[in-house]
N, C-alpha and C positions, 0 to 999 in steps of 0.2 A: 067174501072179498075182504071185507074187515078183520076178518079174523088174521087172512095170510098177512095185511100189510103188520099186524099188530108183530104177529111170528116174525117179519123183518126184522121191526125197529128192536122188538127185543134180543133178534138173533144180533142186528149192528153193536147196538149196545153191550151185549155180552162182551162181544170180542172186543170195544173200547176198554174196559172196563179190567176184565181178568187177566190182560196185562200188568196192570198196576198193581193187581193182587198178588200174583206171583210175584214180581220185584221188588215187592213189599216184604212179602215173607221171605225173599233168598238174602236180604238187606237185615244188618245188625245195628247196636246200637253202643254206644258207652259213655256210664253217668259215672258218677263221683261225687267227695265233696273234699274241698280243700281244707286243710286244716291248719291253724301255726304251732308252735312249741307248745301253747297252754293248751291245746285242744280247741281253740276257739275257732271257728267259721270264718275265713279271709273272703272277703267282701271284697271282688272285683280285680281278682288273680287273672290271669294270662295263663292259660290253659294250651299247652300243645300236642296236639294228637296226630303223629302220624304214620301214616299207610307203609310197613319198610319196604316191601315189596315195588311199590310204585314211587315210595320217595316225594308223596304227595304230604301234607299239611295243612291240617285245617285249626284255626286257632279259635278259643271259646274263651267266654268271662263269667266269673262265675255271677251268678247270683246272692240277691240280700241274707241266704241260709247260706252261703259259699259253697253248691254244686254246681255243677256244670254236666249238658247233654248233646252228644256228640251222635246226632240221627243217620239212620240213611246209609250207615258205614258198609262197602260192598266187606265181605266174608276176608279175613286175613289176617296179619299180626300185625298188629298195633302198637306203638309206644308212647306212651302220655309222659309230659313234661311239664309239671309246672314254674313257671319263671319264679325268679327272685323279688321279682315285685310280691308274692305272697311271702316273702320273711323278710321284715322291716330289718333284723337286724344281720345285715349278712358278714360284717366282719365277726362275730360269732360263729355264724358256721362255719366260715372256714377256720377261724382260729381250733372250733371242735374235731372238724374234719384233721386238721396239722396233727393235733397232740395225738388223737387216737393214729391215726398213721404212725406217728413218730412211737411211741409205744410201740404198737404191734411190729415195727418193720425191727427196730432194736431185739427185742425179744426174742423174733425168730432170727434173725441176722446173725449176733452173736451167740447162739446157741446153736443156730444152725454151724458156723465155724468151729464151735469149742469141741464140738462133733465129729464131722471133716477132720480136725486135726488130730483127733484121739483115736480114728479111723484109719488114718493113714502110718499114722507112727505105729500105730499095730499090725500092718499089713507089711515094712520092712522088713527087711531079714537083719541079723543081728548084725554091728559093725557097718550098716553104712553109713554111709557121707552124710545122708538126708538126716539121720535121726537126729532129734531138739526134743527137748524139755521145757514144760513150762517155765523150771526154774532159772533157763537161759535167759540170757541178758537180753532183753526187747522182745521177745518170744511171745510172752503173753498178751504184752501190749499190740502187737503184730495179730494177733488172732484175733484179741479184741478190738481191736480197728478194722478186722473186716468187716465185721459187722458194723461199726460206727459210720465205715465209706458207704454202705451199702442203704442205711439211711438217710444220709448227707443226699446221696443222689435222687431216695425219693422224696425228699424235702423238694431238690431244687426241680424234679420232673414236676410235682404237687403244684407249684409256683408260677414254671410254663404254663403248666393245661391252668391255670386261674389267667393267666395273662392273655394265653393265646385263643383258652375256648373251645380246644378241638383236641382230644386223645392226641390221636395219630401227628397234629403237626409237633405237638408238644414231645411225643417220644423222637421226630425224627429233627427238632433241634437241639436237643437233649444229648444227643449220639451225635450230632453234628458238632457241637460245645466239646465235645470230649474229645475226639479224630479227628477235628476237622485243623485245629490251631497248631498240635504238635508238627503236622507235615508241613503246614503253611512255614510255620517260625522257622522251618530249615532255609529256606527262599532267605531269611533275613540276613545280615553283617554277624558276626562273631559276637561283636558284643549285647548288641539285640539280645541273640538267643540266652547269654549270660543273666540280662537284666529283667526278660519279659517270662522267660521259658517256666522257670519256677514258678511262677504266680499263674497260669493255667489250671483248668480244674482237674486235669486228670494228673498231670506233673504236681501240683499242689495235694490231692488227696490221696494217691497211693503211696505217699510217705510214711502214713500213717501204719501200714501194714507190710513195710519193708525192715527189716530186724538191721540192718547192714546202711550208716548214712553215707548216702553218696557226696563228694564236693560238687558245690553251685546247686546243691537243692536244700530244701526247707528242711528245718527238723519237724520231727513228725506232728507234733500238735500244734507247732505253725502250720504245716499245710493243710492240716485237716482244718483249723479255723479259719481259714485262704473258700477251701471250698465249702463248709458251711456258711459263710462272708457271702458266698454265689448263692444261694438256695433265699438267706435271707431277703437280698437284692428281690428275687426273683416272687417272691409272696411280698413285701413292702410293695412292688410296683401290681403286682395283681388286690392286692389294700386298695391303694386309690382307684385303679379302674373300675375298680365291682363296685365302687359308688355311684357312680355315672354310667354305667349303661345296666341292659339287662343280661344278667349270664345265663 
């Protein structure tokens, strides 16, 4: 009789029991450790880990070596973030994040253009209308401001996502910035659009890559300094907020 009640308790127990085990083993885990610029151990970082599948978030701090363990995790993909409370100095990085952007987007921009254009005037047939040389009057400048527009805008996109904190809204008031004001400004009096129209970002920087100056718009490296003027704005005011909270 002892023997069968002993067979219960151990058969109850099992089954309490290798539940936990198996959820244990189908259950992941993810450690780390935080580091700053010098290599050193950030002591009491804000650690974000979360589930993308389910859009859940669980937030960790690290420890006095600056890692952090993230238990229990069900099976899936993960994205870890850690806040700017781990880099004391954040107008640095962005200022490092700006110049390396501003670099690399010049680079391929106007090269990518100088290309395009040397692509294209090879692909005409002889005598037309289209064909230009570099050695034409505003031509070069015209090629090279494409590419100059092309980093101006991801200056001032770079400046949104610092202000606003989210990709997506930052491209869609970026695109908003640029088509939303020319159609508006028709709504306005004749002289409005005289006074206001030019100084817009997208009326203001594609001067720069127009070979032909139209009356009542900007010369070209006024408007391209119009819309650089936007981008600046746009990192100046993401300067101050990224002091005050966390990005």
């Amino acid at each position: 009789m002892r023997k069968a009640i002993v067979a219960v308790c151990l058969s109850v127990a099992a089954l309490l029991i290798c539940p936990r085990l198996f959820s244990q083993a189908a259950n992941g885990r993810i450690t780390g450790v935080v580091r700053d610029q010098s290599g050193g151990a950030v002591v009491g970082a804000m650690v974000a880990v979360t589930d993308v599948a389910r859009g859940l978030t669980r937030t960790l701090t690290t420890d006095e070596g600056g890692a952090y363990l993230a238990p229990n995790l069900i099976p899936g993909t993960y994205t870890i973030r850690a806040t700017f409370t781990a880099i004391p100095r954040r107008r640095s990085v962005i200022t490092a994040k700006a110049a390396v952007f501003t670099v690399a987007t010049l680079a391929v921009g106007v090269t990518s253009c100088f290309a395009a254009f040397g692509l294209f005037q090879a692909l005409l047939p002889v005598g037309d209308t289209l064909t230009a040389n570099l050695a034409d009057p505003g031509v070069a400048r015209a090629v090279t401001g494409g590419g100059l527009y092309l980093g101006a805008l991801g200056l001032l996109g770079l400046g949104l996502g610092v202000v606003l904190r989210s990709s997506a809204a930052a491209i869609a008031t970026l695109f908003g910035m640029l088509f939303v004001p020319p159609i508006l400004i028709e709504l306005l009096p004749a002289g409005w659009q005289t006074t206001i129209g030019p100084y817009l970002p997208m009326h203001a920087g594609e001067q720069i890559f127009i070979t032909g100056h139209q009356p009542g718009t900007l010369a070209p490296w006024t408007g391209y300094a119009v819309l650089c003027g936007y981008a600046v704005v746009a990192l100046a005011i993401g300067y101050l907020l990224i002091r005050h909270r966390d990005a």
